[in-house]
N, C-alpha and C positions, 0 to 999 in steps of 0.2 A: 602028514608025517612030521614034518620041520615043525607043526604049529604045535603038537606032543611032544614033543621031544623036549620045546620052549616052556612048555603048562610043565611038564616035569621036573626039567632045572629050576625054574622059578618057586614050584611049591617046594626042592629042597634048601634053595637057599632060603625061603622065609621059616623053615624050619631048624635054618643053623642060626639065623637071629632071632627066633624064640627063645630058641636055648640059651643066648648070649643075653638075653635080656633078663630071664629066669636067672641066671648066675651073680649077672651084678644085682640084681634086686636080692637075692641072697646072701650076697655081701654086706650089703647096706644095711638088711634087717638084723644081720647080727653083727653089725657095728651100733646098730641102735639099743639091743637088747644090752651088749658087752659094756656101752654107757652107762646106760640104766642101774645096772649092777655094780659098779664103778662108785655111783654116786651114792649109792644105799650103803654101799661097804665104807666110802667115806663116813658117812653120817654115824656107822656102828649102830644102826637100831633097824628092824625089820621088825612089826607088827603083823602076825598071821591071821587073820578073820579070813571070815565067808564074804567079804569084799574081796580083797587079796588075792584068793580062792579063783573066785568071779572075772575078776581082771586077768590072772593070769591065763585062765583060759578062752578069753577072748582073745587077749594076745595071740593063742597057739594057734585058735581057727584064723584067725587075719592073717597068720603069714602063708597059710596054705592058699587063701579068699587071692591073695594078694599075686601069690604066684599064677595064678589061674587066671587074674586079670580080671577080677571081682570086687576087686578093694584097690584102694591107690596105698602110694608109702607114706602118706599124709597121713592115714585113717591107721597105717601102724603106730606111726611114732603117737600119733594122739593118744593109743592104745599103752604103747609103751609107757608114755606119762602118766595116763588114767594107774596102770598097774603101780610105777612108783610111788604115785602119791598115795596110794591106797595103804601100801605096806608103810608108810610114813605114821600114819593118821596115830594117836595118843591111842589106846581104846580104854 
């Protein structure tokens, strides 16, 4: 009974540091994205292609990948830049 009770508590609190971990990685990714945009808007020029396109939605599946613990925040921000520089590019 005491060893249930222990499996109980233990699986809710690794379920308040999920969530805790999920939030700041939430924060982080859109501190990465909120850059991103920052620097584009510095620059004044945004180029639209089917790269661009391509980039940004890899971006949106990586932050979901990312939340789920499928992706690291390495593979966003890489992501994040892949999209910058896309919408850079001269066309």
């Amino acid at each position: 009974m005491i060893l249930n009770f222990f499996n109980r508590l233990f699986a809710g609190y690794m379920t308040i540091i999920k969530d805790i971990e999920r939030e700041v990685l939430d924060k982080k990714m859109v501190a990465l994205v909120k850059d991103a945009v920052d620097r584009v808007s510095e620059g004044g020029k945004w180029n639209f292609s089917s790269e661009s396109a391509a980039a940004q939605a890899v971006l949106l599946d990586l932050y979901d990948e990312v939340l789920l613990g499928h992706a690291t925040l390495q593979d966003f921000k890489a992501a994040c830049r892949r999209w910058e520089d896309s919408g850079r590019k001269v066309l």
